[in-house]
C-alpha positions in Angstrom: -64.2 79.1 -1.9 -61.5 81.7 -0.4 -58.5 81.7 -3.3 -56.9 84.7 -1.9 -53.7 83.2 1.0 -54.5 85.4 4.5 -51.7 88.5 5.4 -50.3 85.7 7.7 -50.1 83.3 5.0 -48.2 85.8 2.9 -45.7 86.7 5.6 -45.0 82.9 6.0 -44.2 82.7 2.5 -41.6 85.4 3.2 -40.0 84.7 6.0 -37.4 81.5 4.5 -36.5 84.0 0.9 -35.8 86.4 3.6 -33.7 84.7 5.9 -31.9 83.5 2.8 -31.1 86.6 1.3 -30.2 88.0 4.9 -27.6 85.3 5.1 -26.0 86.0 1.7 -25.7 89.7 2.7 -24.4 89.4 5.9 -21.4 86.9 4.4 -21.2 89.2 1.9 -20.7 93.0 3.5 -19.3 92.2 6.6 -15.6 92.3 6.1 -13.3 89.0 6.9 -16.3 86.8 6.4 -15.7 86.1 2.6 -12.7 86.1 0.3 -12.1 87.0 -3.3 -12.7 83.4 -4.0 -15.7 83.3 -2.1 -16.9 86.3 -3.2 -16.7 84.9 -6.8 -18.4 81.4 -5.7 -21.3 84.0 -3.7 -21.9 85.7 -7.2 -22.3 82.4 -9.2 -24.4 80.6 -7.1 -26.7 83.5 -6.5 -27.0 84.5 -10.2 -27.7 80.0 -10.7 -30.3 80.7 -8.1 -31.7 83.8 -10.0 -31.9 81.8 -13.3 -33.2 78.5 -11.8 -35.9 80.3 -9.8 -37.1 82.0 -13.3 -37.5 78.5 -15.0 -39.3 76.5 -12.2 -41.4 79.3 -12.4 -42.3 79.0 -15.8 -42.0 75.4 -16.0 -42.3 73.9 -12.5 -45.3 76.2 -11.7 -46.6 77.2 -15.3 -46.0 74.3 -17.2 -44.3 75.5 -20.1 -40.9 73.8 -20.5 -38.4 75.8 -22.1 -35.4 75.4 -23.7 -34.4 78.6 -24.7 -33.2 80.5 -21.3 -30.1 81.7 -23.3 -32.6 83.6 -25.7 -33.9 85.7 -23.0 -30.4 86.0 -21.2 -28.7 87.0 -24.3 -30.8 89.3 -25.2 -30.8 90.9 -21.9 -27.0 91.0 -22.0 -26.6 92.5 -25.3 -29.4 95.3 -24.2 -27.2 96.2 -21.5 -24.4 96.5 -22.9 -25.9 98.8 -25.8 -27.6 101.0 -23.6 -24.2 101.6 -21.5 -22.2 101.9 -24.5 -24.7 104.0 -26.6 -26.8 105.9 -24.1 -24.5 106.2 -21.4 -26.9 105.0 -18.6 -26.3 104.1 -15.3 -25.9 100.3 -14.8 -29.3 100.5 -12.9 -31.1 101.2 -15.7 -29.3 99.5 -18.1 -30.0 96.4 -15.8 -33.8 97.3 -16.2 -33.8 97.8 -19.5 -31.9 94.2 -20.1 -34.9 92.6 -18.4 -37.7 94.6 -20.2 -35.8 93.4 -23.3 -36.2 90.0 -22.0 -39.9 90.5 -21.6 -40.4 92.5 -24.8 -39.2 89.4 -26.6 -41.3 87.1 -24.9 -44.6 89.2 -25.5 -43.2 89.3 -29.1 -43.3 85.3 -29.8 -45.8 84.4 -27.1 -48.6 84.3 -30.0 -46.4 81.7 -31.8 -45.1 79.4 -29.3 -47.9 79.5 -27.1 -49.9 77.2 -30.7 -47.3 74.8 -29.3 -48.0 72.7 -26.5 -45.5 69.6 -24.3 -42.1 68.7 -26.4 -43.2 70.9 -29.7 -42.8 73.9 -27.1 -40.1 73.1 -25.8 -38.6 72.5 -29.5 -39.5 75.7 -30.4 -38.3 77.6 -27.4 -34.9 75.9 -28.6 -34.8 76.9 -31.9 -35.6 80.4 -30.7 -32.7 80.8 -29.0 -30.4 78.8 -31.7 -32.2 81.5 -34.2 -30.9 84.3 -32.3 -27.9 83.2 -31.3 -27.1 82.8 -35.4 -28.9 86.2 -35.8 -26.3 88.0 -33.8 -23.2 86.2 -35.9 -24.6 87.3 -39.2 -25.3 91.0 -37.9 -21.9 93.0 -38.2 -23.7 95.9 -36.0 -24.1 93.8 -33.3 -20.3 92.9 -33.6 -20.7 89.3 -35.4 -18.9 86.9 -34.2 -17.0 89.1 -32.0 -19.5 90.5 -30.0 -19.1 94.0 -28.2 -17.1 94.8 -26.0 -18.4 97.2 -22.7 -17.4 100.6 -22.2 -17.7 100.9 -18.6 -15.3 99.9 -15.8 -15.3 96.4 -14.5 -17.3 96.2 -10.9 -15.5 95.2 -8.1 -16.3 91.7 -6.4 -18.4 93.3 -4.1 -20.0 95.0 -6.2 -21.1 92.1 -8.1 -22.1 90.3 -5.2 -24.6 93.1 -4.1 -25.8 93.5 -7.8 -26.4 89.3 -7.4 -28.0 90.1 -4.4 -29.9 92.7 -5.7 -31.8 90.6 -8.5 -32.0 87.3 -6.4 -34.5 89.7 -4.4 -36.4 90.5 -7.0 -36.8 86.7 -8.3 -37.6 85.5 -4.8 -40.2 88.4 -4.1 -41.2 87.5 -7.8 -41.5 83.9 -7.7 -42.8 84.1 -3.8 -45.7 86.3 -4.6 -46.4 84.6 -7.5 -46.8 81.0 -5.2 -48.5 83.0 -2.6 -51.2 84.1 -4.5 -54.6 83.4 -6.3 -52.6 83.4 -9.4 -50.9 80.3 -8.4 -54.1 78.6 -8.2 -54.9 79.7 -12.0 -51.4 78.8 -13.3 -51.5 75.3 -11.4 -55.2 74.9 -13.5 -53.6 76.1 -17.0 -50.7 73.5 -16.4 -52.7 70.6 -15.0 -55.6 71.2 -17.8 -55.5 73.9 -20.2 -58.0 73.1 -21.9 -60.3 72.1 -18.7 -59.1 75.6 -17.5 -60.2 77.4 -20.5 -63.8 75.9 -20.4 -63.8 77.0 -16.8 -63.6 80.6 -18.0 -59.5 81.0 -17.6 -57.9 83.2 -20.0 -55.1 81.0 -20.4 -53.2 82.8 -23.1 -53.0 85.7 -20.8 -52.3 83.5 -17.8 -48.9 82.2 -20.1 -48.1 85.5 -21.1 -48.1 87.1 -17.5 -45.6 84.3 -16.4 -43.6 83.7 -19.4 -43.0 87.6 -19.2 -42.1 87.9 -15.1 -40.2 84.8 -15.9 -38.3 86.3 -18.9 -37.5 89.8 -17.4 -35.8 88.0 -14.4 -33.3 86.1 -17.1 -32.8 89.5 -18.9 -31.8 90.8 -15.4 -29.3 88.2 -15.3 -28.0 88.3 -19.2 -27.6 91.7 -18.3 -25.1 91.3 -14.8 -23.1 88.6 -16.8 -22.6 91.0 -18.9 -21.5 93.2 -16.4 -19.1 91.0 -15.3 -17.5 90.3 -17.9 -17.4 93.0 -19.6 -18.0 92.3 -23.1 -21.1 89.7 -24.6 -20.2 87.0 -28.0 -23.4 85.1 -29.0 -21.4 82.0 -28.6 -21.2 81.8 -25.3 -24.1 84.0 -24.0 -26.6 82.6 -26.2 -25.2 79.0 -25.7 -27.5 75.3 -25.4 -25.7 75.6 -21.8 -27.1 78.0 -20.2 -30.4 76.5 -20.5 -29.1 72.7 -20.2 -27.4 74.1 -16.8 -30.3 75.9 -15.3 -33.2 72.6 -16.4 -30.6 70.3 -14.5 -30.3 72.5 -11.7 -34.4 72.8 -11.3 -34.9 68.9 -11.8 -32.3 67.8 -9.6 -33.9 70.5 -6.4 -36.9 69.5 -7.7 -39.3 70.7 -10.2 -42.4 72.6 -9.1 -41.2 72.2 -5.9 -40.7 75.9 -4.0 -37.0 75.5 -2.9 -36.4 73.1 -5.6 -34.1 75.9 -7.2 -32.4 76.8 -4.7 -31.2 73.4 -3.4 -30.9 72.5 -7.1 -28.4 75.6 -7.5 -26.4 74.2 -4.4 -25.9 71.1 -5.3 -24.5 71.8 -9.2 -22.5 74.6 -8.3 -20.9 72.3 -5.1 -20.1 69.6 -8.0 -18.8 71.9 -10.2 -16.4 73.7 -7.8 -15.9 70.0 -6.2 -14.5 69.2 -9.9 -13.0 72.2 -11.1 -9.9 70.5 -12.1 -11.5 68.0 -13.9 -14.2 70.0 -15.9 -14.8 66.2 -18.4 -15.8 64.5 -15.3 -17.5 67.2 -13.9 -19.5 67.3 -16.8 -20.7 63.1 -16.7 -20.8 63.1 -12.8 -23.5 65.6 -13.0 -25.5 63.9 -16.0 -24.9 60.8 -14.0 -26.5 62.4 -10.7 -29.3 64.2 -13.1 -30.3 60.6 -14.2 -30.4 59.0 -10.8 -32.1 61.6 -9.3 -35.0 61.3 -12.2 -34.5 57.4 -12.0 -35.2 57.7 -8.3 -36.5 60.7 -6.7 -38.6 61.8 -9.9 -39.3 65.0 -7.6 -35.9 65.6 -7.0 -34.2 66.4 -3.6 -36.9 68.6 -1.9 -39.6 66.1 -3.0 -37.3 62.8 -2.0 -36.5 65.2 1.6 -40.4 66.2 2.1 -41.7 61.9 1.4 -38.8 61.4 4.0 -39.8 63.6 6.5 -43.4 62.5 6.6 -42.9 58.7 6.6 -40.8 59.7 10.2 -43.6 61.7 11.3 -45.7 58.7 10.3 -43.7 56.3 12.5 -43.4 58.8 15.0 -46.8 59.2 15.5 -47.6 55.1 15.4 -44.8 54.3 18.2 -46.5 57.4 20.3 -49.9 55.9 19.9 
């Protein structure tokens, strides 16, 4: 049997992250199209995108459901900002190096968490990132509770939206090719069955680790533009439950496993939250409410409740034509 997806196959993966990311630069660098506001809504949604396409990726696609996104982002973050404060390097690299961080640490406690399997993974991916986050309080070089503050200039707003631009790119071509390929098929096997995968001759520790790490290098990416943007990193908030809390709500709701489950999932929580900006409480139920009723109801979320749609009108279509 052929695992391998034809060149035209491939393309026709491409073609909707493409036309996606054509769409955000166009309403991004032509002039008059966006304002500051917009600009500032552009960068959030795309770097929600980034970090939601990383995590159904890992969990949608791989199985492994993790709670401890702000590990990975906080580390990425806090690499950034040391490399541009100590080394000096151009935010390029400092971005790259934020990510590799993020995969460096994954590699590190793969061998631990991956003994974990279901909820006592995701438990210890939580306390990894709750271990960390008290790590970099108790560590005076790595400015306690204070954080550190960036020595570099703050980016312009479009500048940031090109940087978001920039690493949405790389997590669509990431989490495309990865969906697009033979190792899909592999990863789908690990998640469904590991240990029926194993048997089969899968190297499933290595199949985690290759995702876990692709997955974790596109949230150091991000870590490592927040930083950016701000300007200075404090583990309170860059290590924080919501990070990850934000981006599994975001994925569920779009739909996990689901290819534009993310995107759509992004959408919708950043609509709600600029819907109910002024009322940040409500904002915070409303979407726990919706998060509930989409699980309640549409257990595959909005892509999967859109796609069972779609095919019972085809399927009526087709009976009224016969």
């Amino acid at each position: 049997m052929k695992l391998t997806p034809s060149a035209p196959v491939l393309w026709h993966g491409f073609i909707m992250p493409l036309a996606l990311l054509a769409l955000f630069a166009v309403a991004g660098f032509v002039p008059g199209i966006l304002g500051r506001y917009e600009l500032e809504i552009g960068y959030r949604l795309m770097l929600c995108i980034t970090l939601a396409e990383a995590w159904n990726l890992l969990a949608g696609f791989g199985g492994l459901v993790s709670l401890g996104s702000a590990a990975f982002i906080g580390v990425g973050a806090y690499v950034f900002t040391g490399a541009l404060n100590s080394l000096g390097v151009d935010p390029l690299v400092g971005l790259f190096l934020g990510g590799l961080a993020g995969s460096v640490l994954a590699f590190v406690v793969s061998p631990a968490v991956f003994r974990m399997r279901g909820l006592y993974f995701t438990v210890g991916t939580l306390a990894l990132g709750e271990a960390l986050r008290l790590f970099m309080v108790n560590v005076p070089w790595f400015g306690g509770a204070r954080g550190l503050f960036l020595d570099a200039s703050f980016p312009s707003r479009h500048e940031l939206f090109g940087w978001a631009l920039a690493i949405m790119l790389v997590a669509q071509i990431a989490v495309t090719g990865y969906t697009q390929s033979r190792l899909s098929i592999i990863l789908r096997s690990v998640r469904d069955d590991e240990d029926a995968a194993s048997q089969l001759g899968v190297r499933t520790f290595r199949v985690k680790l290759l995702v876990f790490g692709v997955a974790s290098f596109i949230m150091g990416l991000a870590g490592g533009l927040q930083a950016f943007k701000l300007g200075a990193v404090e583990p309170y908030g860059i290590f924080g439950l919501q990070w990850s809390v934000d981006i599994l709500a975001m994925v569920v709701i779009g739909g996990l496993g689901m290819r534009w489950g993310a995107v759509v999932g992004a959408v919708v929580v950043i609509a709600l939250a600029e819907f109910l900006a002024d009322y940040p409480s409500i904002h915070i139920i409303l979407t726990g409410v919706f998060l509930i009723i989409v699980i309640r109801f549409a257990p595959k979320g909005l892509c999967g409740l859109a796609m069972s749609l779609w095919r019972k009108f085809q399927g009526t279509a087709t009976g009224e034509l016969s």
